[in-house]
Each structure stands twice: as structure tokens, then as C-alpha cells.
mmCIF file of the C-alpha atoms, coordinates in Angstrom:
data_MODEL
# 
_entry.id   MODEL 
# 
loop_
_atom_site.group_PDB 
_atom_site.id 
_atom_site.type_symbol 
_atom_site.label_atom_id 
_atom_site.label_alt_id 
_atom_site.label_comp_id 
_atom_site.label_asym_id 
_atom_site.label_entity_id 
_atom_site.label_seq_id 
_atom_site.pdbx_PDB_ins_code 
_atom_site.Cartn_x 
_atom_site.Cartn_y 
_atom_site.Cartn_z 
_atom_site.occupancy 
_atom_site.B_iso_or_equiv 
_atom_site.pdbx_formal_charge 
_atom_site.auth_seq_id 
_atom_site.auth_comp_id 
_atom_site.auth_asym_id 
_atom_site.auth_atom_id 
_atom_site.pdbx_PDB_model_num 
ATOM 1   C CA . UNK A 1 1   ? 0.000   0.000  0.000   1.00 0.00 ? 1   UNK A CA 1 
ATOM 2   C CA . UNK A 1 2   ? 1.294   3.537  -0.945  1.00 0.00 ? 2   UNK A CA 1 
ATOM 3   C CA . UNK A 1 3   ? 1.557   6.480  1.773   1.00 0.00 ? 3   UNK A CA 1 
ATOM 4   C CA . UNK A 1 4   ? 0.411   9.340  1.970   1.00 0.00 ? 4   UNK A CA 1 
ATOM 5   C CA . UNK A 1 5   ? 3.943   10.807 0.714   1.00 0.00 ? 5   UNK A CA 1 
ATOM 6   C CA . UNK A 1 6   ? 3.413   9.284  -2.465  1.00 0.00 ? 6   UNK A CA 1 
ATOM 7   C CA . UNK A 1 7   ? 0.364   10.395 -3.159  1.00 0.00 ? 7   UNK A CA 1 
ATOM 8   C CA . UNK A 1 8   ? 1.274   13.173 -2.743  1.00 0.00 ? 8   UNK A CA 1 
ATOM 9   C CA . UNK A 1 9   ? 4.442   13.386 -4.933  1.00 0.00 ? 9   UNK A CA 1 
ATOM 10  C CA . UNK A 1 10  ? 2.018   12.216 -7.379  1.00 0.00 ? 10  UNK A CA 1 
ATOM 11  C CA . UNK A 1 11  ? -0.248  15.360 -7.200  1.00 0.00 ? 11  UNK A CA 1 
ATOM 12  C CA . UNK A 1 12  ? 2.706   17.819 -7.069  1.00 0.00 ? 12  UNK A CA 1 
ATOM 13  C CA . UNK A 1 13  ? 4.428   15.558 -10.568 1.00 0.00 ? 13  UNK A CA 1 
ATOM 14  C CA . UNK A 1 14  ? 0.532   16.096 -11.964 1.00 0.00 ? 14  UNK A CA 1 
ATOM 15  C CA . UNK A 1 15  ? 0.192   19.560 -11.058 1.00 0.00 ? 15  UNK A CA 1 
ATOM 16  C CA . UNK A 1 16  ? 3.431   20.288 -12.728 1.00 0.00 ? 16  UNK A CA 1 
ATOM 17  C CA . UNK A 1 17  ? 2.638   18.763 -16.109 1.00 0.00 ? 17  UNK A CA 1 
ATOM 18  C CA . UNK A 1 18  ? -0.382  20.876 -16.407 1.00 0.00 ? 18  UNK A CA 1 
ATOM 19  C CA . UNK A 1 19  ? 1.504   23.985 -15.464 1.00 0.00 ? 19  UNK A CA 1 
ATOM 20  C CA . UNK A 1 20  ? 4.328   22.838 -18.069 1.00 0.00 ? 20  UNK A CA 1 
ATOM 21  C CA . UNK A 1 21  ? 1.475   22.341 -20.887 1.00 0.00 ? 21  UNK A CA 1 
ATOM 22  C CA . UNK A 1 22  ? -0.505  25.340 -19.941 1.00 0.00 ? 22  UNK A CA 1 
ATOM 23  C CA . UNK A 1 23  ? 2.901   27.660 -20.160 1.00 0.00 ? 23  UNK A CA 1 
ATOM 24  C CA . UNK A 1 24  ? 4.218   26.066 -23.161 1.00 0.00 ? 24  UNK A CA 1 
ATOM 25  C CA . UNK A 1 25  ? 0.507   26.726 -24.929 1.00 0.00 ? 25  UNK A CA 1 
ATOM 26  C CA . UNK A 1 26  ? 1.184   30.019 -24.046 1.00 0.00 ? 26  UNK A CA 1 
ATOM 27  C CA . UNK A 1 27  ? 4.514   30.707 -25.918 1.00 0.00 ? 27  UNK A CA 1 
ATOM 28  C CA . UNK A 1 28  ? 3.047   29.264 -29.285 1.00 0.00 ? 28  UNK A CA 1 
ATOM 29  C CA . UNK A 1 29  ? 0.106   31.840 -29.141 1.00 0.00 ? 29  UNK A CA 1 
ATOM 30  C CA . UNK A 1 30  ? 2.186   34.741 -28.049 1.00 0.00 ? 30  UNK A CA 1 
ATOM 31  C CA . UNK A 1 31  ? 4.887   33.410 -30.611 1.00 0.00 ? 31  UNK A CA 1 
ATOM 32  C CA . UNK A 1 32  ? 1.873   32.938 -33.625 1.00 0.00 ? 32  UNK A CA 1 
ATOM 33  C CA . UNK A 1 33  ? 1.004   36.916 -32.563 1.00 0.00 ? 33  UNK A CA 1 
ATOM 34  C CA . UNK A 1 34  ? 4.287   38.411 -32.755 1.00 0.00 ? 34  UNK A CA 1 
ATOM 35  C CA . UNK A 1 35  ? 4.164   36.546 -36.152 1.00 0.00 ? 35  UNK A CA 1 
ATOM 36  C CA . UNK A 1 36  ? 1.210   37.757 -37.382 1.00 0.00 ? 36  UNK A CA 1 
ATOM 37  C CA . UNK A 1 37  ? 1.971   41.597 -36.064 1.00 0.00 ? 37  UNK A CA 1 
ATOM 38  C CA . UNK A 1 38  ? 5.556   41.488 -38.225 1.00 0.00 ? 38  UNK A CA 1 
ATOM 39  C CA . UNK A 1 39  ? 4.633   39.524 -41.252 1.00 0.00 ? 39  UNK A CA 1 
ATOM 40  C CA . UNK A 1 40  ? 3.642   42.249 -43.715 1.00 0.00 ? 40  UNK A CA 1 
ATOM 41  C CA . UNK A 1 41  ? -0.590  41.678 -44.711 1.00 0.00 ? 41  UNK A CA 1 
ATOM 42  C CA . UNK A 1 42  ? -2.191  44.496 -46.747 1.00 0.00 ? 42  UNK A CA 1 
ATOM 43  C CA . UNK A 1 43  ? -6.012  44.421 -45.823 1.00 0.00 ? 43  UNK A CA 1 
ATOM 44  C CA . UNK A 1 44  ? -6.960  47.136 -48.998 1.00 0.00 ? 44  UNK A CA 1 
ATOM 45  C CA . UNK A 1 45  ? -4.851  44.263 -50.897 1.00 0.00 ? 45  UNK A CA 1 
ATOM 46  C CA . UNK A 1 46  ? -6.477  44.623 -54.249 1.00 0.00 ? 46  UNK A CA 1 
ATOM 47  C CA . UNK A 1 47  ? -8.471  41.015 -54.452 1.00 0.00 ? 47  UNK A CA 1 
ATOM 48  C CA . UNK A 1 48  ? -8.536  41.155 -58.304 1.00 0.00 ? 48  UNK A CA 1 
ATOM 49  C CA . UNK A 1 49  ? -6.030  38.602 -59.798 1.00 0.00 ? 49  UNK A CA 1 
ATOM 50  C CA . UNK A 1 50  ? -4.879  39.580 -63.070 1.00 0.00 ? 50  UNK A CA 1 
ATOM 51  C CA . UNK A 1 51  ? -4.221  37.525 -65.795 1.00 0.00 ? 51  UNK A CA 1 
ATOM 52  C CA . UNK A 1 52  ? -1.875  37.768 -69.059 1.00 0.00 ? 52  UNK A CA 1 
ATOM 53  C CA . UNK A 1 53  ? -3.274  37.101 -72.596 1.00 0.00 ? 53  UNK A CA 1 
ATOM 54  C CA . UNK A 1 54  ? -0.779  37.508 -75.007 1.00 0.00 ? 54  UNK A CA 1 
ATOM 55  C CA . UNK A 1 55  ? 0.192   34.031 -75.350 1.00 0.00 ? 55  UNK A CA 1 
ATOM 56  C CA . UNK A 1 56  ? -3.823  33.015 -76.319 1.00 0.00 ? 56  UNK A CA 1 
ATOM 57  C CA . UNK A 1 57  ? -4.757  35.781 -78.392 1.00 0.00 ? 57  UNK A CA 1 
ATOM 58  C CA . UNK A 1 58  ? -1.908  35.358 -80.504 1.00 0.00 ? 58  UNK A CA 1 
ATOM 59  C CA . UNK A 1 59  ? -2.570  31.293 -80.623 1.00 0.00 ? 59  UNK A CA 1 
ATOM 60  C CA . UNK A 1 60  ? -6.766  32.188 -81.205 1.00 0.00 ? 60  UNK A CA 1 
ATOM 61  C CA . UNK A 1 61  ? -5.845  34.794 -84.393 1.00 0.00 ? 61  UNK A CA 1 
ATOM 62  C CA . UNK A 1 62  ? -3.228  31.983 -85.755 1.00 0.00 ? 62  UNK A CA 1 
ATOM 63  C CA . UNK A 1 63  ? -6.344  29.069 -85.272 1.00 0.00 ? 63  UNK A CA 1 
ATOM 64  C CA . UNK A 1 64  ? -9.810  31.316 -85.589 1.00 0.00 ? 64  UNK A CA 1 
ATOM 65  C CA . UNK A 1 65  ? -11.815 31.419 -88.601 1.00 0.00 ? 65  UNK A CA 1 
ATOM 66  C CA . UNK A 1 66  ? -12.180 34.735 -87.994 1.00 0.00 ? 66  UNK A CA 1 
ATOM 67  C CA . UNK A 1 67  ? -10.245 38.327 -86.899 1.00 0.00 ? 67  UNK A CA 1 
ATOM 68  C CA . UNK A 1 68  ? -10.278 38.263 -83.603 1.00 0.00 ? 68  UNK A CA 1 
ATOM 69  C CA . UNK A 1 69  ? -10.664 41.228 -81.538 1.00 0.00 ? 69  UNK A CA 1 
ATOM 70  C CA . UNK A 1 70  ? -8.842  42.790 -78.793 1.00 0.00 ? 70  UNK A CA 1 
ATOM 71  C CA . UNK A 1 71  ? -8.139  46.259 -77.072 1.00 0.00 ? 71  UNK A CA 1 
ATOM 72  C CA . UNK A 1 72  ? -5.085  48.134 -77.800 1.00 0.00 ? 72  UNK A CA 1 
ATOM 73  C CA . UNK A 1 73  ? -4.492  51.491 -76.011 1.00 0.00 ? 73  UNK A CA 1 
ATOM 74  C CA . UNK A 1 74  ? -6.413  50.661 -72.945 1.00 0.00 ? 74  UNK A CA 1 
ATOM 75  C CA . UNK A 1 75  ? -5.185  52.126 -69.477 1.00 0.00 ? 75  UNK A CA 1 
ATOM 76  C CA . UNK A 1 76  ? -3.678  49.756 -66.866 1.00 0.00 ? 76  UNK A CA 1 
ATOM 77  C CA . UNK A 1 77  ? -6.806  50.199 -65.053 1.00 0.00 ? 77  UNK A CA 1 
ATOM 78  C CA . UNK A 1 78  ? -8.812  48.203 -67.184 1.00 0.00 ? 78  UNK A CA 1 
ATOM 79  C CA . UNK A 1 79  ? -7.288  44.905 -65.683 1.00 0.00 ? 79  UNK A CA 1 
ATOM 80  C CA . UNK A 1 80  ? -7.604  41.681 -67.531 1.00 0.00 ? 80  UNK A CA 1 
ATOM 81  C CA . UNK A 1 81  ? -9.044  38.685 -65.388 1.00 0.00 ? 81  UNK A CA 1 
ATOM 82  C CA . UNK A 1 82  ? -9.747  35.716 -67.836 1.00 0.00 ? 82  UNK A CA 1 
ATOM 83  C CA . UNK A 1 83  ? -9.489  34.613 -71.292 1.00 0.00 ? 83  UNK A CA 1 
ATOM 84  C CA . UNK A 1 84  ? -10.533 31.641 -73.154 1.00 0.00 ? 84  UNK A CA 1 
ATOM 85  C CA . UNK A 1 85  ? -10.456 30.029 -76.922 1.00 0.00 ? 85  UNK A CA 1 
ATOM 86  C CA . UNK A 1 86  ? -12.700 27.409 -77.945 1.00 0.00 ? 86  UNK A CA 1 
ATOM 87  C CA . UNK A 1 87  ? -12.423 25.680 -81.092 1.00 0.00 ? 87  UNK A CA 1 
ATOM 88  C CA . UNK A 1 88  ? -15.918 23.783 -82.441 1.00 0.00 ? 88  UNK A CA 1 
ATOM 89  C CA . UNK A 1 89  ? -17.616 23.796 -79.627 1.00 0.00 ? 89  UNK A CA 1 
ATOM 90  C CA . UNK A 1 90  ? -21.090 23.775 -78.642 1.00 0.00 ? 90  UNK A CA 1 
ATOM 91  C CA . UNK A 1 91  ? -21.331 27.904 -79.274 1.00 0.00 ? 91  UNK A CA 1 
ATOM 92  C CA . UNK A 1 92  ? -19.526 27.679 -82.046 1.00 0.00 ? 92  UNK A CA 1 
ATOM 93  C CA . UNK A 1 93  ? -15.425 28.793 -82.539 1.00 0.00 ? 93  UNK A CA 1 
ATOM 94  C CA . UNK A 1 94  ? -15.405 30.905 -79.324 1.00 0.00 ? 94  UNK A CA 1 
ATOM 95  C CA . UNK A 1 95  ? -13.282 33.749 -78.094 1.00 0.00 ? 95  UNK A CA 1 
ATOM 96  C CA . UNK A 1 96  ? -13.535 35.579 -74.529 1.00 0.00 ? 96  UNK A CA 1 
ATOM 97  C CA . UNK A 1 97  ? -11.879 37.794 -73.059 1.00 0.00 ? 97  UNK A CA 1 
ATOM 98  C CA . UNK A 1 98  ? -12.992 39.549 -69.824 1.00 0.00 ? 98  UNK A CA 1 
ATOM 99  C CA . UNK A 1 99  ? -11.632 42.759 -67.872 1.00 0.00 ? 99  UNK A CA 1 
ATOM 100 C CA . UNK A 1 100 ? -12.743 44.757 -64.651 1.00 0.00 ? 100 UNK A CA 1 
ATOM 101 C CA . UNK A 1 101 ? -12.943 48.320 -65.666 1.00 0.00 ? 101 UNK A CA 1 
ATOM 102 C CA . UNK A 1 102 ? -11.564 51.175 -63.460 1.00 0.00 ? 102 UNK A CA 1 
ATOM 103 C CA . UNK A 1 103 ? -14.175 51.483 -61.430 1.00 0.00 ? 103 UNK A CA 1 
ATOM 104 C CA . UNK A 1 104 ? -14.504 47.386 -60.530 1.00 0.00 ? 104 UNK A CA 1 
ATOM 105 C CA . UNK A 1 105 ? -16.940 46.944 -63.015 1.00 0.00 ? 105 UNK A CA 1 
ATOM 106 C CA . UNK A 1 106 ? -17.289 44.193 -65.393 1.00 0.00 ? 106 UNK A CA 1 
ATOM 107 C CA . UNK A 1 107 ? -16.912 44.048 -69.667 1.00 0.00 ? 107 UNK A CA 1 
ATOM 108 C CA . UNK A 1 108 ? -15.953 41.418 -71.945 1.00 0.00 ? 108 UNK A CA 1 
ATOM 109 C CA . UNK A 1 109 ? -15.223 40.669 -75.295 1.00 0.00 ? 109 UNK A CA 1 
ATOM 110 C CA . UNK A 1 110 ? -17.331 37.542 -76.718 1.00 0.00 ? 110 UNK A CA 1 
ATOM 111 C CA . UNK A 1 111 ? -16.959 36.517 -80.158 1.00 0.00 ? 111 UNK A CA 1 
ATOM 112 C CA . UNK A 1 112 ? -18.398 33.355 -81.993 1.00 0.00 ? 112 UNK A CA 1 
ATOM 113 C CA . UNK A 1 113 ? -18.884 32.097 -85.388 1.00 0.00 ? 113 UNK A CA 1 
ATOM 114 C CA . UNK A 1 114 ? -21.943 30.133 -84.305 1.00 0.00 ? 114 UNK A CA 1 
ATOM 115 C CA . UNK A 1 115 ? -24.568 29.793 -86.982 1.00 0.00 ? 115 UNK A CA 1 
ATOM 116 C CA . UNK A 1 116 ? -27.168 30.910 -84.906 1.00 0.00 ? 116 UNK A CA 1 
ATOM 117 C CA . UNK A 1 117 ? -25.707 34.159 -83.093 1.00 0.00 ? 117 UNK A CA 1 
ATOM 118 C CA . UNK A 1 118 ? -28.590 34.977 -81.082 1.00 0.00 ? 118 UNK A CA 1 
ATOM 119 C CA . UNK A 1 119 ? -28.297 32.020 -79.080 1.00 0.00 ? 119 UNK A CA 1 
ATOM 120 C CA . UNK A 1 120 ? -24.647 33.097 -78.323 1.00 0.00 ? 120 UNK A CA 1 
ATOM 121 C CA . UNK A 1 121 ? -25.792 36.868 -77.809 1.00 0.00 ? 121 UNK A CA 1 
ATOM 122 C CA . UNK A 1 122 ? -28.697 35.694 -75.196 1.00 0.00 ? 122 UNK A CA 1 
ATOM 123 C CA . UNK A 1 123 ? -25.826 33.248 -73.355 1.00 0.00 ? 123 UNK A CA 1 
ATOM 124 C CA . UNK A 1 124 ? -22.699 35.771 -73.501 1.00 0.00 ? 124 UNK A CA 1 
ATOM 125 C CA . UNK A 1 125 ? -25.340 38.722 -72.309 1.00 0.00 ? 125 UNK A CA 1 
ATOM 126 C CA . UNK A 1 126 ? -27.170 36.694 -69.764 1.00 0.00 ? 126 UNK A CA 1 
ATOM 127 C CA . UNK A 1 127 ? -30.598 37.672 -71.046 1.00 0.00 ? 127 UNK A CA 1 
ATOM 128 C CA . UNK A 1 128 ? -29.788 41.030 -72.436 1.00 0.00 ? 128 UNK A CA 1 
ATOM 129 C CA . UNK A 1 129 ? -32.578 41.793 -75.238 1.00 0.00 ? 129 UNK A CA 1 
ATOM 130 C CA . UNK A 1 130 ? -31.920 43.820 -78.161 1.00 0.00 ? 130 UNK A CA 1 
ATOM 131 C CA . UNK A 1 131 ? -33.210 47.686 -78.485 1.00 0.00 ? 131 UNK A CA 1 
ATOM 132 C CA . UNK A 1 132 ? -33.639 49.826 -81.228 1.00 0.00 ? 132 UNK A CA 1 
ATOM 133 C CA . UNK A 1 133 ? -31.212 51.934 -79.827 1.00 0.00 ? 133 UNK A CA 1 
ATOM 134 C CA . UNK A 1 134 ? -27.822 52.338 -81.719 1.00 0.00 ? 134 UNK A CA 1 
ATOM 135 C CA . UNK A 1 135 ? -24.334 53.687 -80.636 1.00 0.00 ? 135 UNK A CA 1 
ATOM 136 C CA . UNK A 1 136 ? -21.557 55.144 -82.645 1.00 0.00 ? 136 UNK A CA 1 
ATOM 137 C CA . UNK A 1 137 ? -17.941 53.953 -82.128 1.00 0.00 ? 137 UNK A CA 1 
ATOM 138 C CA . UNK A 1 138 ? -15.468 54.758 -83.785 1.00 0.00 ? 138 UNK A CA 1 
ATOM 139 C CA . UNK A 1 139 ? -17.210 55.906 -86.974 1.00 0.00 ? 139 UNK A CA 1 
ATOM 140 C CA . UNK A 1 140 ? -18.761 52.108 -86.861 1.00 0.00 ? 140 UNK A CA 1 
ATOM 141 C CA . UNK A 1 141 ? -22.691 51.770 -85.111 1.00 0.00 ? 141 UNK A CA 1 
ATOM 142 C CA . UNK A 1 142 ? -23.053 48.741 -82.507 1.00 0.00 ? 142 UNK A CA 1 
ATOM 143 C CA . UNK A 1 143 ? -26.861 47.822 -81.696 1.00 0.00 ? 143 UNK A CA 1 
ATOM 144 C CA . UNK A 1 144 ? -27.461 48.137 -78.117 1.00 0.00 ? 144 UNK A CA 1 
ATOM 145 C CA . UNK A 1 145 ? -28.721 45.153 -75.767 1.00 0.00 ? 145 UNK A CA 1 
ATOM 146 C CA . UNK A 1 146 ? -29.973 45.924 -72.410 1.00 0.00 ? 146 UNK A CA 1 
ATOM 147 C CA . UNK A 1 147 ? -30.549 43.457 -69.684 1.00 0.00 ? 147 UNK A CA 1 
ATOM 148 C CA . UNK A 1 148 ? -31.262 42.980 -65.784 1.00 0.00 ? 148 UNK A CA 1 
ATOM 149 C CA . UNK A 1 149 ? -27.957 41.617 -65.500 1.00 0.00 ? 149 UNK A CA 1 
ATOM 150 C CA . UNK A 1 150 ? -25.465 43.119 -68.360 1.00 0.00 ? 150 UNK A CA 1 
ATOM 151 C CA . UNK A 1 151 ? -25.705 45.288 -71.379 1.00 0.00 ? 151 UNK A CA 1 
ATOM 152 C CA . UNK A 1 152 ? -23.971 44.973 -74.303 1.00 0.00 ? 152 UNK A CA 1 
ATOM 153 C CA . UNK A 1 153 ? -22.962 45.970 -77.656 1.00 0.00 ? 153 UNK A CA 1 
ATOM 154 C CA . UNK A 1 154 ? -23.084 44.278 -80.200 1.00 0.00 ? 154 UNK A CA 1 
ATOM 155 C CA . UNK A 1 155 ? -21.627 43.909 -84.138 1.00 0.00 ? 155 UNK A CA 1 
ATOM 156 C CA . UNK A 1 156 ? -22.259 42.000 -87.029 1.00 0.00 ? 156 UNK A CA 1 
ATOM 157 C CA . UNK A 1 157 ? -19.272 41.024 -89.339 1.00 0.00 ? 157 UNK A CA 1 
ATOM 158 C CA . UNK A 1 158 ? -19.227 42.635 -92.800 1.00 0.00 ? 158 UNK A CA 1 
ATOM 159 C CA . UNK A 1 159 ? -19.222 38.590 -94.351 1.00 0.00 ? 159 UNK A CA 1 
ATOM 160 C CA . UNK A 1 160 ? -22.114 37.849 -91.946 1.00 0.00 ? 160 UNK A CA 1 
ATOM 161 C CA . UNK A 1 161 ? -19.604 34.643 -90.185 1.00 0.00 ? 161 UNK A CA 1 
ATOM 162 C CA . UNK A 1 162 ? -19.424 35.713 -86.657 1.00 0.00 ? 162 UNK A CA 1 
ATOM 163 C CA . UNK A 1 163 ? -20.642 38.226 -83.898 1.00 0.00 ? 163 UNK A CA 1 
ATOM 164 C CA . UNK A 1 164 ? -18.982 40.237 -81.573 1.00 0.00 ? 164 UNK A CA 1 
ATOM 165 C CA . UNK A 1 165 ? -20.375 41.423 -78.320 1.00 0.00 ? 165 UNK A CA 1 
ATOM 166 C CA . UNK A 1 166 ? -18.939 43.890 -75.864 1.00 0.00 ? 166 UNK A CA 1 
ATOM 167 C CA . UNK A 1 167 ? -21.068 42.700 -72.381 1.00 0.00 ? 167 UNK A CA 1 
ATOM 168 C CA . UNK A 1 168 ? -21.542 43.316 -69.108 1.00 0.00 ? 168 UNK A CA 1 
ATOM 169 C CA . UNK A 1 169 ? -22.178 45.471 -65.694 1.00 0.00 ? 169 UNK A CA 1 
ATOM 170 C CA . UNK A 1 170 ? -19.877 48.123 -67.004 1.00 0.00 ? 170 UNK A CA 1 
ATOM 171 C CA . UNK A 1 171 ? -22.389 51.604 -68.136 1.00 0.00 ? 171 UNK A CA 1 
ATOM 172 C CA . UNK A 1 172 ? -22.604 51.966 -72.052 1.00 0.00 ? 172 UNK A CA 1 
ATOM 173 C CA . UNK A 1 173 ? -19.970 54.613 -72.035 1.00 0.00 ? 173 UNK A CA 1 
ATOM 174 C CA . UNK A 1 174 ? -17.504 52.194 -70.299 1.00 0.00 ? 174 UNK A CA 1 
ATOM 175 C CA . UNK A 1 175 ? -18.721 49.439 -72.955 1.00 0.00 ? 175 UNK A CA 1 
ATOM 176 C CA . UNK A 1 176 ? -18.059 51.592 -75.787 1.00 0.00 ? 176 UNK A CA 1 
ATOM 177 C CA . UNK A 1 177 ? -14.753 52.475 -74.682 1.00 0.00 ? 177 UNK A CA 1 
ATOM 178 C CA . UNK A 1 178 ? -13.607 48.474 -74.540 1.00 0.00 ? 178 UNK A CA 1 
ATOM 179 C CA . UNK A 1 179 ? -14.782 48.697 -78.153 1.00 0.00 ? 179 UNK A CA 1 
ATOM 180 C CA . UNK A 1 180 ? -13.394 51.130 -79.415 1.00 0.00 ? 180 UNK A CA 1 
ATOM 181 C CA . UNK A 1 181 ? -9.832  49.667 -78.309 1.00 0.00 ? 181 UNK A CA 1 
ATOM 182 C CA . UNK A 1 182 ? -10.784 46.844 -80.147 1.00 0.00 ? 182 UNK A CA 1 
ATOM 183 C CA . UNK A 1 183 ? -8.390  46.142 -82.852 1.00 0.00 ? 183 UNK A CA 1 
ATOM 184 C CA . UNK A 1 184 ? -9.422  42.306 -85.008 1.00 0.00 ? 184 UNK A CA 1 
ATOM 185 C CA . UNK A 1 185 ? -6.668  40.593 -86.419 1.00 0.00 ? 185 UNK A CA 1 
ATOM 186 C CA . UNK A 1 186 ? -6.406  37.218 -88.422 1.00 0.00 ? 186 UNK A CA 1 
ATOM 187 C CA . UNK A 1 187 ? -2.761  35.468 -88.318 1.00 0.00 ? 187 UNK A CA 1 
ATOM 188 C CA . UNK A 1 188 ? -4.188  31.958 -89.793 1.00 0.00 ? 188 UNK A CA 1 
ATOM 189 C CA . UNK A 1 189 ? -1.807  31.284 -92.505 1.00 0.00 ? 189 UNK A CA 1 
ATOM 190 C CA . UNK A 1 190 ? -2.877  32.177 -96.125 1.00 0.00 ? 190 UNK A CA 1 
ATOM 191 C CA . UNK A 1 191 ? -5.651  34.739 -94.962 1.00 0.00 ? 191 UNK A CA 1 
ATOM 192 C CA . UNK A 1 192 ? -4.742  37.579 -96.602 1.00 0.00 ? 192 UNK A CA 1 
ATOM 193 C CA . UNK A 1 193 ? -7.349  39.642 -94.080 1.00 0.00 ? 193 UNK A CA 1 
ATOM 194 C CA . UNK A 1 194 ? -5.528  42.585 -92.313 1.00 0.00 ? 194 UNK A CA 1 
ATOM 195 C CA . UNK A 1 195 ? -6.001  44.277 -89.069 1.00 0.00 ? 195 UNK A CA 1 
ATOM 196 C CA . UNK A 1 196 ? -9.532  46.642 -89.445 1.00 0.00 ? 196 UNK A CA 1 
ATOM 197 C CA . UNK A 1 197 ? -8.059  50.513 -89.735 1.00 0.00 ? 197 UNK A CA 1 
ATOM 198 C CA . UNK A 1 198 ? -10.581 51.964 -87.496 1.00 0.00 ? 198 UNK A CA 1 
ATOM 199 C CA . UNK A 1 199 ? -9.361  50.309 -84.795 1.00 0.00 ? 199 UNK A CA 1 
ATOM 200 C CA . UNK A 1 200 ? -13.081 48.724 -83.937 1.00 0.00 ? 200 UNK A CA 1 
ATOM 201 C CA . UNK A 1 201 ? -13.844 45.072 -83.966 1.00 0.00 ? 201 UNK A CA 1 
ATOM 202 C CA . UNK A 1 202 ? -14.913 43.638 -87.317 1.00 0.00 ? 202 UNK A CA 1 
ATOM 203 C CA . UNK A 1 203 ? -18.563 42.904 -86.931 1.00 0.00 ? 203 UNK A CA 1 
ATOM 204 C CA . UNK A 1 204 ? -20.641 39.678 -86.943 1.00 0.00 ? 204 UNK A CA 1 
ATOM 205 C CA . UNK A 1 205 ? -23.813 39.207 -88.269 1.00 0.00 ? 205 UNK A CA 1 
ATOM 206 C CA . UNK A 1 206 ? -26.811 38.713 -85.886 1.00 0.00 ? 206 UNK A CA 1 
# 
């Protein structure tokens, strides 16, 4: 049978380990402050992420069977967040390119050589419908689309084989801007097309 001494040696050894665990707890969370207070963290961190395009537009204009369009001359405001080229699929040959404008809105360019465009138009502008309304860019008119969700702009090609379509939260102003940037270029091999000289997207037919 153990005495009383031992008993009590074993209180004093338990005692101890929870002291030992309950200080040591306490250096890892005043160590994992101090991190946190000296690690550098921006809270008004722009969230945006960026992305770079080069490398797809150029492959889209070498594989599209159309000039595809994008802005030149644009300020580094307008901040590119996604791009995309689909070849033969469901909507057709499709190019998109999206932005955030400089005040956090959002525009895209959409293009497609899908036979029927207004099925692309309705997707691309999430309902948007089509107005009588017109708007002059660039010495070129774009039919405007108006929507709960996005407007848009939108151009028939001269040959009638794809649409382009300027969409989204950004205000018509803002919309017409990203198309006036627009510059459509074809590098497939033996298309003899050239860049449009007005610097506007070459339209697609409805």
C-alpha cells in the first residue's frame, strides 16, 4: 500500500505537467502573434487577380476562322481577369476575353462564329434583349442590348460569319470604350485579311 507521501508526490508531478502544458501553450500563441503583427498583410490588398493574354490571343488569331478582336491602347486600369479560346464547340469557334474596368466593373469581349448568333448573344449577355437603340464607335454603329444583369454591344461582321459582343455590368460609355480599343486581327496562314483601320472590332452578323 502507498503512503500518503506518495500520493502526494504524485499530485505535485501532476500539477506540474499541467503547469508545463498550460505555459508552453502560451509561448506558441504569443509566438503565432508576434508573427502575425511582423509579417507584412495588406487588408486594402487589391483582391482582383490579373491575368496575361498575349500568349492566347496570338494562338486564337493563328487558329480562328475569324479576326479576332482585342483592345489596344487601354489604361492599366482596365485589368484583364480571364481569357478563353474554344475551337468547335457547342457555341460555335469561341473567343472571350474579360476585364474589370476602373471602377470594378465588369466588360468582356465575346466573339463566336456560331450559326445561330442569337443564341450566343442571349448566353454571352445573360438575357440582355436587343433595343432599337444604336451607338456610334469609332465611326462604326453597334446595336445596343440591355438586360437585368449586363448590357452589351453588339456587331455584325461585314461577311455575316461571326458576332462580336462587348457585355456586361460596365455603363454603355464604359462598354463603348472596350470597343473602341478593339483592334481584329487574323494570323491563320494564307488569310490575306488585315487588321480593321478603325481600330473597332470587325462585326458579326446577328
Amino acid at each position: 500500500m502507498r503512503d500518503d507521501g506518495g500520493v502526494a508526490a504524485d499530485k505535485k508531478r501532476g500539477a506540474q505537467a499541467v503547469r508545463d502544458m498550460v505555459i508552453s501553450l502560451a509561448v506558441i500563441i504569443l509566438a503565432a502573434w508576434v508573427i502575425y503583427l511582423f509579417i507584412p498583410h495588406d487588408e486594402n490588398k487589391d483582391p482582383v487577380k490579373t491575368v496575361s493574354y498575349r500568349v492566347e490571343l496570338a494562338s486564337a488569331r493563328r487558329a480562328a476562322p475569324y479576326p479576332v478582336a482585342a483592345p489596344q491602347g487601354l489604361s492599366k486600369e482596365w485589368r484583364a481577369t480571364s481569357v478563353r479560346y474554344t475551337a468547335d464547340g457547342p457555341k460555335g469557334t469561341v473567343w472571350h476575353l474579360g476585364f474589370v474596368t476602373p471602377d470594378n466593373e465588369y466588360a468582356a469581349v465575346e466573339q463566336s462564329d456560331q450559326e445561330r448568333p442569337v443564341r450566343f448573344i442571349d448566353d454571352v449577355t445573360q438575357g440582355a434583349q436587343k433595343t432599337s437603340k444604336k451607338q456610334r464607335v469609332a465611326g462604326e454603329e453597334w446595336t445596343r442590348y440591355q438586360g437585368q444583369k449586363y448590357d452589351a454591344l453588339v456587331r455584325p461582321a461585314a461577311d455575316g460569319k461571326s458576332v462580336t459582343v462587348v457585355t456586361g455590368t460596365a455603363s454603355f460609355r464604359q462598354l463603348g470604350e472596350l470597343a473602341e480599343a478593339l483592334e481584329a486581327k487574323s494570323l491563320k496562314p494564307g488569310n490575306s485579311q488585315k487588321p480593321d483601320g478603325s481600330g473597332s472590332a470587325q462585326p458579326a452578323a446577328e
